[in-house]
C-alpha positions as CSV (number, residue, x, y, z in Angstrom):
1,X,54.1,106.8,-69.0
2,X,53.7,104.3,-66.0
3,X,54.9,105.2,-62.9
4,X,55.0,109.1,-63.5
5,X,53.0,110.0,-60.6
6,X,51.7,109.5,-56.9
7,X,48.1,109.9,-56.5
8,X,46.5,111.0,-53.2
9,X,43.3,109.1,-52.2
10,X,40.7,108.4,-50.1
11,X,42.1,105.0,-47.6
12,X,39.4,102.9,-46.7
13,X,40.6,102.5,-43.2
14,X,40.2,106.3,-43.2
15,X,42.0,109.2,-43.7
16,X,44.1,109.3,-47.0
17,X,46.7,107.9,-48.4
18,X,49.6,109.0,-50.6
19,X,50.1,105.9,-53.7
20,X,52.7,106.3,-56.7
21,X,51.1,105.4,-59.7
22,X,51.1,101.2,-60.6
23,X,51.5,100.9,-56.9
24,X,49.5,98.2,-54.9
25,X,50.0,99.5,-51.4
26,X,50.1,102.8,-50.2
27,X,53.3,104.8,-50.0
28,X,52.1,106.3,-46.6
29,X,48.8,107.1,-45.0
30,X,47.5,110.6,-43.5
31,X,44.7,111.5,-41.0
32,X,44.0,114.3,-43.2
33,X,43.7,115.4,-46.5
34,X,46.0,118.3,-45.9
35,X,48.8,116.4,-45.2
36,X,48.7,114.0,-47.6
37,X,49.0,116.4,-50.5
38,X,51.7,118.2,-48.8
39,X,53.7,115.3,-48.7
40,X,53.1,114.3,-52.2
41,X,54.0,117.6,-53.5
42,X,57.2,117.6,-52.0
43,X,57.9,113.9,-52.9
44,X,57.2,115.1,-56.5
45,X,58.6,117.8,-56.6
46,X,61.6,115.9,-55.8
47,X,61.5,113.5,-57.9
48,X,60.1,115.8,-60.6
49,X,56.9,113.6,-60.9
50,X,53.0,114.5,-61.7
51,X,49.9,114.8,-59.1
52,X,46.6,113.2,-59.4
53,X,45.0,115.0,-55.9
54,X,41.5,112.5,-55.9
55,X,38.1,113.7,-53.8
56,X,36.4,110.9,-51.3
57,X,34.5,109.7,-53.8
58,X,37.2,108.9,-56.3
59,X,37.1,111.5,-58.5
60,X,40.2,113.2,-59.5
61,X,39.9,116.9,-58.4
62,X,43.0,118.4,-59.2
63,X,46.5,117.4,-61.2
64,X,49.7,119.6,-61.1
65,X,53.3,118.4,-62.7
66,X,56.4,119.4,-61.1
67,X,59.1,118.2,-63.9
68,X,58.3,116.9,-67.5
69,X,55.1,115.7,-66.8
70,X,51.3,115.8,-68.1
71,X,49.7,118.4,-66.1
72,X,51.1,122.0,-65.6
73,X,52.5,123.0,-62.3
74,X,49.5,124.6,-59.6
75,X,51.1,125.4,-56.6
């Protein structure tokens, strides 16, 4: 299923960015964490698209779905 959700991660240049899934560039970038996830949880929740919320060092740390997707719905 390409394309069936935005990832939060750690941006190199600092803070975090928000990327959909298959994406090159970042969709937007954050200064914090915080934000970051709460725009991708609205975004998906719009679009009715999964989560992949990674740590700084890469690792995925949590995954919620907020329409047909992969992962059940956290929050």
């Amino acid at each position: 299923m390409p394309n069936r959700a935005y990832h939060v991660v750690s941006n190199p240049d600092g803070g975090w960015a928000v990327r959909r899934e298959g994406a090159v560039r970042a969709s937007k970038r954050f200064d914090t964490k915080g934000d970051a996830v709460r725009y991708a949880r609205s975004v998906c929740r719009g679009e009715r698209l999964d989560l992949v919320v990674h740590g700084s060092d890469g690792t995925i740390r949590e995954k919620s779905s907020y329409g047909n997707g992969r992962y059940p719905a956290r929050g």
